[in-house]
C-alpha positions as CSV (number, residue, x, y, z in Angstrom):
1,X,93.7,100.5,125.3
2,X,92.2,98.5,122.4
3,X,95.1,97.3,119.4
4,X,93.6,99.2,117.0
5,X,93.7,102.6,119.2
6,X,97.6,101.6,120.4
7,X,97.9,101.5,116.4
8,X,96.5,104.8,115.5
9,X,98.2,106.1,118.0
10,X,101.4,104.9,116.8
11,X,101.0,106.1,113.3
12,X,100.1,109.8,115.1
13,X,103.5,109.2,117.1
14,X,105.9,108.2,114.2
15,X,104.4,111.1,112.3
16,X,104.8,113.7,115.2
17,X,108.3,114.6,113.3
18,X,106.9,115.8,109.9
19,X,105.4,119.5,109.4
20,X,102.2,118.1,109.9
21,X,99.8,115.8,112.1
22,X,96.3,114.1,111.2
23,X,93.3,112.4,112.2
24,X,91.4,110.3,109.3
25,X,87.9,110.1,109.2
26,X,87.3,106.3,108.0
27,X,83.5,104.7,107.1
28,X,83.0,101.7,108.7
29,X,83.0,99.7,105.8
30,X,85.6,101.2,104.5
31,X,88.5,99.0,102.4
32,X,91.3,100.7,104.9
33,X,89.3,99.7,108.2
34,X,88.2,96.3,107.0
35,X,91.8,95.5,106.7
36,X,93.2,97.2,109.5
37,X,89.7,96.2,112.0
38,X,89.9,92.7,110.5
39,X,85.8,92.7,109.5
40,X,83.9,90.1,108.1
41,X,80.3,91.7,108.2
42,X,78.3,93.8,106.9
43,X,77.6,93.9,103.1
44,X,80.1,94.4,100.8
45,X,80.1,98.0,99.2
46,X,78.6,98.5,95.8
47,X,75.7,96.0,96.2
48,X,72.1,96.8,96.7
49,X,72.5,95.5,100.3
50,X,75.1,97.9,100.8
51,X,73.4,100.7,99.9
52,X,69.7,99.5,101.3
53,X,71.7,100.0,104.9
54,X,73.2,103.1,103.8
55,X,69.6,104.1,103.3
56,X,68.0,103.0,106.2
57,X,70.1,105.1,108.0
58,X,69.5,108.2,106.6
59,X,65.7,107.0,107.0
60,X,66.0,107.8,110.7
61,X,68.2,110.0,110.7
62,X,65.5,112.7,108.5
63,X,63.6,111.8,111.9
64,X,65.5,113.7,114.3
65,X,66.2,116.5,112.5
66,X,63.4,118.7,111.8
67,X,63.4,121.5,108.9
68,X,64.6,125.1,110.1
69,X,63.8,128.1,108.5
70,X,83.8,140.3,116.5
71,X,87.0,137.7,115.2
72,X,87.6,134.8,117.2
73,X,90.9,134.9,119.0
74,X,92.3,131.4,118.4
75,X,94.1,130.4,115.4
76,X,93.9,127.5,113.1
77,X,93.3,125.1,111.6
78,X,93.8,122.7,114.6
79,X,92.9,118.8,115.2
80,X,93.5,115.7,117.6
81,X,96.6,114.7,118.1
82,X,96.3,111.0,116.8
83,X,95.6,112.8,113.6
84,X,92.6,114.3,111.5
85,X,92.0,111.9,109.4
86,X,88.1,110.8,109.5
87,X,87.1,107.6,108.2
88,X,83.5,106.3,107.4
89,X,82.4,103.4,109.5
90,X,79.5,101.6,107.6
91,X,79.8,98.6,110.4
92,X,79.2,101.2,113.2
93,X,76.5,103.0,112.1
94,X,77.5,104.7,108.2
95,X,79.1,107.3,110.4
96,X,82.3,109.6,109.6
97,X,84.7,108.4,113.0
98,X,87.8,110.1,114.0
99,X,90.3,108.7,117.1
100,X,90.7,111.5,120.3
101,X,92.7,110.8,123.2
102,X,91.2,112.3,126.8
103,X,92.7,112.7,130.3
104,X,96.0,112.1,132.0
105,X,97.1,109.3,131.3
106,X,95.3,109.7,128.6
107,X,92.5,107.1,126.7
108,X,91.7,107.1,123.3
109,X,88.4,106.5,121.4
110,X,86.9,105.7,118.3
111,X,84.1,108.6,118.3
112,X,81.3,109.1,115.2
113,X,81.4,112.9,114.2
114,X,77.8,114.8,114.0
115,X,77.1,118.0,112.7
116,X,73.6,117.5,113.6
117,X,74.0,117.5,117.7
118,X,75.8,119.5,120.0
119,X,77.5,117.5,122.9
120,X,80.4,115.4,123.0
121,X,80.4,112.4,125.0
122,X,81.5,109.1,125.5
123,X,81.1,105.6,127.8
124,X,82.5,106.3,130.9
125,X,82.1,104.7,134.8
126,X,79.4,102.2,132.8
127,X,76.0,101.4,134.3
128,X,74.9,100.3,130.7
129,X,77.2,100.6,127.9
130,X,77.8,99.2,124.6
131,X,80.3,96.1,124.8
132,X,84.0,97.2,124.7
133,X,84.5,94.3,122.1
134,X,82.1,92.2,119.8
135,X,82.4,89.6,116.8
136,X,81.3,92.9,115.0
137,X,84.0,94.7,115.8
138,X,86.2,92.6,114.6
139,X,89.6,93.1,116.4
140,X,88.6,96.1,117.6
141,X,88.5,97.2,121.1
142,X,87.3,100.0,122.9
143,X,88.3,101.6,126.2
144,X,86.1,103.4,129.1
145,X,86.7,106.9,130.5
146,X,86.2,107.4,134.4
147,X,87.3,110.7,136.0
148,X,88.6,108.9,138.7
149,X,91.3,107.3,137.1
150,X,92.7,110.9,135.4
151,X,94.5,113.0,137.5
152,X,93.4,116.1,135.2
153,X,89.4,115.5,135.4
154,X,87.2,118.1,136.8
155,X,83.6,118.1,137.8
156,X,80.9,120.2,135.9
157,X,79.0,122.1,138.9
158,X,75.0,122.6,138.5
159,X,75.8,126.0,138.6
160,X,78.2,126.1,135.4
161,X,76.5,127.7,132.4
162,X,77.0,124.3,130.5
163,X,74.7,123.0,132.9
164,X,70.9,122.5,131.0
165,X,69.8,120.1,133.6
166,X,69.8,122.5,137.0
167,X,66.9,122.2,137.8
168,X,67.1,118.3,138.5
169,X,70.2,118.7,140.8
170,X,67.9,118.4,143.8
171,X,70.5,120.3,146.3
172,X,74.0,122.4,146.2
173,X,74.8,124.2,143.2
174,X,78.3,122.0,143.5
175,X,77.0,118.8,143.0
176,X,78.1,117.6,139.3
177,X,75.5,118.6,136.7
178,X,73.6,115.2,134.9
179,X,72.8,115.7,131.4
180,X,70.3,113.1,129.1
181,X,69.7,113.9,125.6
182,X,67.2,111.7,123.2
183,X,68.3,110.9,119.9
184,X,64.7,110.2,118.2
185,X,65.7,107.4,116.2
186,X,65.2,104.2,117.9
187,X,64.9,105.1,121.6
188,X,68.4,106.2,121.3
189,X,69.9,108.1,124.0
190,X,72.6,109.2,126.1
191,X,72.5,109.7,130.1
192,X,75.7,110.7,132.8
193,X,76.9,113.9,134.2
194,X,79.1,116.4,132.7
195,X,82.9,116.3,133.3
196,X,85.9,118.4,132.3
197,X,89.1,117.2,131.3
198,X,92.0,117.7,128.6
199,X,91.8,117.0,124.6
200,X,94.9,116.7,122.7
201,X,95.4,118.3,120.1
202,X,98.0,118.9,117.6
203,X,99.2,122.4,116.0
204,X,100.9,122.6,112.5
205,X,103.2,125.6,114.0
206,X,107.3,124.9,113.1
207,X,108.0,121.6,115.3
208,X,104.2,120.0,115.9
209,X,103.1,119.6,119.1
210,X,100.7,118.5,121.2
211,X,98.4,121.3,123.1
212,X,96.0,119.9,126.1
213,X,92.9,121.7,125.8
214,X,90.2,121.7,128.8
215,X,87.3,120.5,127.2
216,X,83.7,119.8,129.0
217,X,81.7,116.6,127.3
218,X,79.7,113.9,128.9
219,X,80.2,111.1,131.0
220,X,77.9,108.5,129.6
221,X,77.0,106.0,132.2
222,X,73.6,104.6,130.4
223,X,73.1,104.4,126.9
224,X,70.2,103.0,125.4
225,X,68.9,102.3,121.2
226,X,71.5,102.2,118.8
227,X,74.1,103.1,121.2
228,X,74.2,99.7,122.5
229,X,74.8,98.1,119.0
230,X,76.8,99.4,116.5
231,X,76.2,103.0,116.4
232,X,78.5,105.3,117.9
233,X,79.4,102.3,120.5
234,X,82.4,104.8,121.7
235,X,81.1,107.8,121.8
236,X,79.8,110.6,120.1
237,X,81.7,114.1,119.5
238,X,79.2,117.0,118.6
239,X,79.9,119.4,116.0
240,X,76.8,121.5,115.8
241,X,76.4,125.4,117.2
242,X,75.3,125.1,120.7
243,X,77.8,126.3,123.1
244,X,78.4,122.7,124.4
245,X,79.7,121.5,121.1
246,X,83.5,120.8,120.7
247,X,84.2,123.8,118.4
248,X,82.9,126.3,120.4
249,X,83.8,125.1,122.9
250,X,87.8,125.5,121.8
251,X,86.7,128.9,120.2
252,X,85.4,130.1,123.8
253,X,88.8,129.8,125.1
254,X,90.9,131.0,122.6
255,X,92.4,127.6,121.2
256,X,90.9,128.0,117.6
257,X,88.7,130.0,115.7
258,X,85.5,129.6,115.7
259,X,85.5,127.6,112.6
260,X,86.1,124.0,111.1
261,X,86.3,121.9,108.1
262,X,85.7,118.4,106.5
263,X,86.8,116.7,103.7
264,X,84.8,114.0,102.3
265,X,86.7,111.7,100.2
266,X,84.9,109.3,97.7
267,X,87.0,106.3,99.2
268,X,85.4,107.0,102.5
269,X,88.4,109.0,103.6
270,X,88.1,112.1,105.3
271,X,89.9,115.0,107.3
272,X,88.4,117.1,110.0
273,X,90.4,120.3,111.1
274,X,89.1,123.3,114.2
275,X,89.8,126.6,113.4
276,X,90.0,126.3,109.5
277,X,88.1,129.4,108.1
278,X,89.0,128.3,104.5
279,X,90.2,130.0,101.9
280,X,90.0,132.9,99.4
281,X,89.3,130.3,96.3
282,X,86.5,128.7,97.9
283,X,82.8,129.4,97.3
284,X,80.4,130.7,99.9
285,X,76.5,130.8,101.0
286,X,75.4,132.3,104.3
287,X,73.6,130.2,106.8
288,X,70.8,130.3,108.0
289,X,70.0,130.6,111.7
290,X,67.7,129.7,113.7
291,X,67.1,129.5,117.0
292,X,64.9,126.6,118.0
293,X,66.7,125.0,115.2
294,X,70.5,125.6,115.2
295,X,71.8,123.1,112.1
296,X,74.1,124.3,109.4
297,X,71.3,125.2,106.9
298,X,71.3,127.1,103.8
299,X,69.3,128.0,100.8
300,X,69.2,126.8,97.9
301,X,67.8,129.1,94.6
302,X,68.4,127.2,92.2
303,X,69.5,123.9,90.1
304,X,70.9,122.2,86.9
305,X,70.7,118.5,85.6
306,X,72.1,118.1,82.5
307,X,71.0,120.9,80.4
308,X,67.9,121.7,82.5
309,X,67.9,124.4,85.0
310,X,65.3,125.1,87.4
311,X,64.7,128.2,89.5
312,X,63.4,127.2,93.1
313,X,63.7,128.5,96.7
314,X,64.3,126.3,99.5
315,X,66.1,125.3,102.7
316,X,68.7,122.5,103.6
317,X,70.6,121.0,106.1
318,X,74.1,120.0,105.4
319,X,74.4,116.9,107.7
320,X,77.7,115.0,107.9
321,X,75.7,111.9,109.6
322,X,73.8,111.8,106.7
323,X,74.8,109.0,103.8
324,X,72.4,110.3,100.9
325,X,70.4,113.4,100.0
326,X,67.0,113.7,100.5
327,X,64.8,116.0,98.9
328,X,61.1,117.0,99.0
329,X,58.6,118.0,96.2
330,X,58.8,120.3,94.1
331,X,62.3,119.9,93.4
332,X,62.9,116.3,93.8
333,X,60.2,115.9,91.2
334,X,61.9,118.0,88.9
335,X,65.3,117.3,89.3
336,X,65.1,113.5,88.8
337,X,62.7,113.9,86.2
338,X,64.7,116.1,84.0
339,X,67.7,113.9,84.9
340,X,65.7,110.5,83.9
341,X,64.8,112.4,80.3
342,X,68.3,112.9,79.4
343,X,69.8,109.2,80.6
344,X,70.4,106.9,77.9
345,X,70.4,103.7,80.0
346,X,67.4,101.6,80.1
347,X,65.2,102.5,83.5
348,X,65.1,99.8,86.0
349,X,64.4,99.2,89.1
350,X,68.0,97.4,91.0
351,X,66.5,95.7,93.6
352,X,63.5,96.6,96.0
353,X,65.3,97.1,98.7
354,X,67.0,100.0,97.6
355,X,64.9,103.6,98.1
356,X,65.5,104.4,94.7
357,X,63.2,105.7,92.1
358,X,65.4,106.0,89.2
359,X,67.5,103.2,88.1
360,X,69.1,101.7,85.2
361,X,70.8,99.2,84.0
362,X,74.5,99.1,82.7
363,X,74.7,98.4,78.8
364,X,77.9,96.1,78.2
365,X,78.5,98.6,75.7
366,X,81.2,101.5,76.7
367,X,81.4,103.5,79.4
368,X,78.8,104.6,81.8
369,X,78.0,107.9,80.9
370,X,75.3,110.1,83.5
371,X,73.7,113.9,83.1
372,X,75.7,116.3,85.8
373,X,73.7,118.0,88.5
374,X,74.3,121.0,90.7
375,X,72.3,123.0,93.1
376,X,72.8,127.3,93.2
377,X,72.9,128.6,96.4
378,X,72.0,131.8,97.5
379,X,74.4,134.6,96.8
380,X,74.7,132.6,93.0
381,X,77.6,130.1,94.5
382,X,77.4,126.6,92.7
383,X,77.5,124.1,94.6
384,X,79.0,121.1,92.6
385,X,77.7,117.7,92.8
386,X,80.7,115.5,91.9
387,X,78.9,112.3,91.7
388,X,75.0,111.8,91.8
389,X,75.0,108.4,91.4
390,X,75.7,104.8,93.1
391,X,76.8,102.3,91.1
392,X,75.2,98.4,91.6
393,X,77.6,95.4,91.4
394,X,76.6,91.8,91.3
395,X,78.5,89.1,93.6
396,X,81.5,89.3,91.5
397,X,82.2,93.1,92.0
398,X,81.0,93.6,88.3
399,X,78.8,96.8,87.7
400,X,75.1,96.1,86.8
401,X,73.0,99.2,87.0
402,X,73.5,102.3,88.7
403,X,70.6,104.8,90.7
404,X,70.5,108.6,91.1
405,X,71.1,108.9,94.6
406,X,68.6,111.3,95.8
407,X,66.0,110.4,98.5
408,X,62.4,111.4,98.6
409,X,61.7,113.1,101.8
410,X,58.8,115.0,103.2
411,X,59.4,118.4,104.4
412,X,63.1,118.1,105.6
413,X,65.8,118.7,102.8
414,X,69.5,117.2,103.3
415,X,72.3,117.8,102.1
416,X,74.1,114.5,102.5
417,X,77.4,113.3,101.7
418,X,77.2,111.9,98.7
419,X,76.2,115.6,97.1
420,X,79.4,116.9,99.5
421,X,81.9,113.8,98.2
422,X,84.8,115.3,96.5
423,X,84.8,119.0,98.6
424,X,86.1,120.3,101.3
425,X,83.3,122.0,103.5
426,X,84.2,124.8,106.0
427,X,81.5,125.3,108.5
428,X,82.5,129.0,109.6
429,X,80.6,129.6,112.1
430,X,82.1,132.9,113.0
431,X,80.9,134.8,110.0
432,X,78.1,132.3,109.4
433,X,78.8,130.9,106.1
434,X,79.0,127.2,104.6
435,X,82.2,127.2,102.4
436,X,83.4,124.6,99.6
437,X,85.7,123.7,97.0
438,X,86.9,120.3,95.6
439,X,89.4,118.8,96.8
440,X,91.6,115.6,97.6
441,X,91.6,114.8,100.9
442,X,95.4,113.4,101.3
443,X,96.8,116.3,100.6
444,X,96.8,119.2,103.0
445,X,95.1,123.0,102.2
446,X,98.0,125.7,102.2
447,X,96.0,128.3,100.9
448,X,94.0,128.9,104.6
449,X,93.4,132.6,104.9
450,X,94.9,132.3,108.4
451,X,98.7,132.7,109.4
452,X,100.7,130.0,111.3
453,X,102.9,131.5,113.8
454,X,105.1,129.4,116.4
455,X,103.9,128.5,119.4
456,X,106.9,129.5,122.3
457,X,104.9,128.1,125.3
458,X,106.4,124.1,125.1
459,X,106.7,122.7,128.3
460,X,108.3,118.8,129.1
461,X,106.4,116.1,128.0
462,X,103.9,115.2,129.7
463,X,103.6,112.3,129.4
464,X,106.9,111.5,127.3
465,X,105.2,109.0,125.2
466,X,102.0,111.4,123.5
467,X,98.4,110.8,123.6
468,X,97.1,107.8,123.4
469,X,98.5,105.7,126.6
470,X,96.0,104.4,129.0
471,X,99.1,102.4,130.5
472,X,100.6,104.1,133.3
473,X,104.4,102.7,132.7
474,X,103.8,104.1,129.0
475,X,102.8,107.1,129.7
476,X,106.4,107.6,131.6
477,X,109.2,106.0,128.8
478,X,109.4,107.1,124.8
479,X,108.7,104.1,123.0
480,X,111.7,102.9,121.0
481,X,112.2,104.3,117.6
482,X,108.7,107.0,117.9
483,X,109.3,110.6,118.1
484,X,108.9,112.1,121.3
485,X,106.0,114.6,121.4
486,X,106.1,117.9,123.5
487,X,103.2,118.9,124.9
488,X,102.1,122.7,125.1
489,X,99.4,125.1,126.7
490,X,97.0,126.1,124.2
491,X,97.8,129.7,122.2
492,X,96.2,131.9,120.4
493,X,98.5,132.1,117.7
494,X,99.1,128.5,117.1
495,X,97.6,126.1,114.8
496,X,96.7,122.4,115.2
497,X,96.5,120.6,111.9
498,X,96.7,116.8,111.9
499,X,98.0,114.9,108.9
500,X,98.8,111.6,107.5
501,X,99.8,111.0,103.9
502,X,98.4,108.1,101.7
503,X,102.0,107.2,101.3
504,X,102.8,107.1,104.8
505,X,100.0,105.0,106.0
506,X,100.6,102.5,103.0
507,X,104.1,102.4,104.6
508,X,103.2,102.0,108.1
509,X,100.3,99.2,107.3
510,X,102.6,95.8,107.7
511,X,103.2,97.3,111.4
512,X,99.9,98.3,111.3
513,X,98.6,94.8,110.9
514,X,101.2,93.7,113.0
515,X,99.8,94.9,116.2
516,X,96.5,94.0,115.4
C-alpha cells in the first residue's frame, strides 16, 4: 500500500471511535494534498495558468457528454470507510477523488468520482496501466487490485445481467464477462473483465462500523489516453444511473437508498455520502430522464445577474467532473452581457490563454465588488450561484483581475462546479430530483429526512486492523493506539456516514506528514 493510502487510512482508523466516519474529496491541486502528497507541479492556483488547465479540461470533457432532452429499502446516508471526504485533484486530472478500500485483505485507492459515467473500476492484474508512482505524484503511491490475491473476489459470469459485453464471450455463459468502455476525450479508455468483491463502508448508527458490501466494478487490465497520465491513474468510481454504477448498485441490495450527495467546498474540499436523500430545508428540481442519455439533467426557466432577469427554457447537465460552466447561446449571451453592463471594473482581457470573454482588472481601490447571478429551475427553485467569478493573481499571490467564469459552449449546457461551490447537492435518484442548499462542508447534515437506527448484526473483526491493509500480518494485529473497527453485514436500517472534522485532520497532520 502506497504512504499516503496507509495515512488516510489511519486518520479513518483513529477516527473509527467518534459518532461519525468520513471520506474527503480533495482537488489535486489542492493546499491540503500538496502538503500531504508533497507536489511540486502543476501551476499554482489563482493564476491564469491555473485556470487555462482547469479549462482545458472541461474542454474535453463537453465532448463526451452529449445534450439530453416504490422506496428503496436501504438506509442512509452511508460512505467508505476511510472516510467521505472528497478532495479535488488538479495534478490528476481537476477531478473530485475520494480513497475506497476493496477485497480481503483489503487495498485501497485513490479513485476520481464521475457523475457523468456509470462503472466503477480500477487497475488491476496490469497489461497496461498507469505507473503506480511518478515525479508527478509526488510521494504518492498507488496499489493494484488482482482477484487472485483476495480471498472474497468473485467472478462476473457472461450470463450476469451486468454483463453488456455477452455477445463477445465466444463460449460458456460462465466464463467471466470483459467489459471496454471509450471515454471520447483523448482516446481514453478502459478494458478488463468484471469482478465482484467487498467495499467498506462505514455507518453513522451508535458505535460506527464498518459494513462489507459486495460490489461488482471492473478489473482494468489496459488503459489507454489520459488514463495512463494523470487522469484517474487509480481508477475511476461511476456515479451516474445505469445499474452498473456504485449507488445503484448498493441500492439494489438493500445497503442504501437509492440516493447520494456531494458537498463542494470552495477550498477544494468535499464530502460524498450513499443513501442521503437530503433534507426538508433543501430546494428541489425534477430531473430529467432520458434514455439514450441517462445524466443528472435538469431545466432551467429562468435567470438573474444583478438586477437583470431573463426568462429562458433550457436543459443542463450537473457534472461533478466538470471545473466550469458552460453555456450556449441565447443565454450565455445574455447573462454575461447583462453582467458585463453592471461591473464597474475596467474590461480586460487576463491573459489569452484563459477561455474567458469577460474580464477585468482589479482597481487598487477597495474591495472587489461583482453583480450576483442565479439560474431558476423548473418548479421556481433558485438555484444560487455563490461565486461566478475566478480571481487572477500575479507571481506574488496578489489579485490582478478577475473573469466571469462561464464557458461558451455549443449545444451542451453544464452545470459545473464552480456554479455548485458552496452547496450541498443530493442526486435522489429514487424520486428523481436534483436537491441543494448551501452549506459548509466540515460539518455534518443532521437534518437528513431519514432515521438512523442501530445496526445489531456486528460480527468479529475481520480483519482486526479495518480497511485499508494490503499487508497480510496487518490485517491480523490492531495497530497500537488506533481503535479497533468491527466489521458488520450490510442492513437495511443502518446508515454509513464518513466524517472527518477540520480540527481533527489539522491535529492528525504532523503524523500525517510523518508517514509520508
Amino acid at each position: 500500500m502506497g504512504a499516503a493510502a496507509r495515512a488516510l487510512l489511519l486518520l479513518a482508523l483513529v477516527a473509527a471511535g467518534a459518532e461519525a466516519l468520513s471520506l474527503d474529496v480533495h482537488h489535486r491541486y489542492s493546499a491540503t494534498v500538496r502538503g500531504w502528497a508533497g507536489l511540486r507541479t502543476g501551476p499554482a492556483p489563482g493564476t491564469a495558468e491555473y485556470y487555462a488547465a482547469l479549462a482545458g479540461h472541461d474542454d474535453l470533457r463537453r465532448r463526451s457528454l452529449s445534450l439530453a432532452a416504490a422506496p428503496a429499502p436501504g438506509g442512509g446516508p452511508f460512505a467508505f470507510a476511510d472516510g467521505n471526504d472528497t478532495y479535488r485533484l488538479n495534478a490528476f486530472g481537476f477531478l473530485h477523488y475520494a480513497v475506497v478500500a476493496l477485497g480481503t485483505p483489503n487495498v485501497t485507492f485513490l479513485v476520481a468520482l464521475d457523475t457523468g459515467s456509470d462503472l466503477f473500476w480500477v487497475p488491476c492484474d496490469c497489461l497496461k496501466c498507469a505507473p503506480l508512482s511518478s515525479p508527478e505524484y509526488g510521494n504518492l503511491k498507488f496499489d493494484v487490485y488482482s482477484p487472485r490475491k483476495s480471498s472474497t473476489s468473485r467472478k462476473v459470469p457472461c450470463s450476469s445481467s451486468l454483463c453488456d459485453l455477452q455477445t463477445e464471450c465466444n463460449s460458456a455463459a460462465s466464463k467471466s464477462c470483459p467489459y471496454s468502455i471509450e471515454y471520447l476525450s483523448d482516446n481514453t479508455s478502459s478494458n478488463g473483465v468484471l469482478v465482484e468483491d467487498v467495499l467498506y463502508l462505514a455507518t453513522e448508527s451508535g458505535k460506527s462500523k464498518i459494513t462489507q458490501a459486495p460490489i461488482t466494478f471492473g478489473c482494468g487490465q489496459v488503459q489507454t489516453g489520459s488514463f495512463l497520465g494523470s487522469a484517474a491513474p487509480n481508477g475511476l468510481l461511476g456515479l451516474g444511473m445505469d445499474s452498473k454504477s456504485v449507488p445503484s448498485l448498493l441500492a439494489s441490495q438493500g445497503v442504501a437508498a437509492n440516493s447520494f450527495s456531494m458537498c463542494f467546498g470552495e477550498d477544494g474540499h468535499g464530502r460524498i455520502n450513499f443513501g442521503d436523500t437530503g433534507s426538508a430545508d433543501q430546494l428541489e428540481t425534477p430531473l430529467n430522464i432520458y434514455k439514450h442519455n441517462p445524466y443528472y439533467n435538469i431545466s432551467i426557466i429562468g435567470a438573474m445577474a444583478g438586477g437583470k432577469t431573463f426568462s429562458t427554457k433550457f436543459s443542463a447537465v450537473v457534472d461533478s467532473g466538470t471545473s466550469f460552466t458552460a453555456l450556449s447561446d441565447p443565454m450565455y449571451t445574455e447573462i454575461t452581457s447583462a453582467f458585463d453592463k453592471q461591473v464597474k471594473e475596467k474590461r480586460n482581457q487576463a491573459d489569452s490563454s484563459l477561455p474567458f470573454e469577460y474580464c477585468y482588472t482589479i482597481s487598487a481601490k477597495g474591495a472587489l465588488s461583482h453583480p450576483n447571478i442565479s439560474l431558476t429551475a423548473k418548479g421556481g427553485s433558485i438555484f444560487p450561484v455563490n461565486d461566478p467569478i475566478i480571481t487572477i493573481t500575479d507571481i506574488s499571490s496578489s489579485p490582478v483581475g478577475y473573469c466571469l467564469a462561464i464557458m461558451k459552449s455549443e449545444g451542451v449546457n453544464l452545470i459545473g462546479e464552480n456554479f455548485m461551490s458552496g452547496l450541498k447537492v443530493v442526486f435522489d435518484r429514487e424520486r428523481l430530483v436534483l436537491g441543494w442548499k448551501s452549506f459548509n462542508c466540515y460539518s455534518v447534515d443532521h437534518s437528513s429526512k431519514l432515521p438512523v437506527s442501530p445496526n445489531p448484526s456486528a460480527v468479529p473483526p475481520k480483519p482486526a486492523s479495518g480497511p485499508g491493509s494490503s499487508n497480510p500480518e496487518a490485517a491480523k494485529r490492531p495497530s497500537p493506539n488506533i481503535t479497533q473497527i468491527d466489521v458488520a453485514k450490510p442492513s437495511s436500517g443502518s446508515s454509513v456516514h464518513l466524517h472527518f472534522s477540520r480540527t481533527f485532520f489539522a491535529a492528525i497532520s504532523p503524523l500525517l506528514l510523518a508517514i509520508l
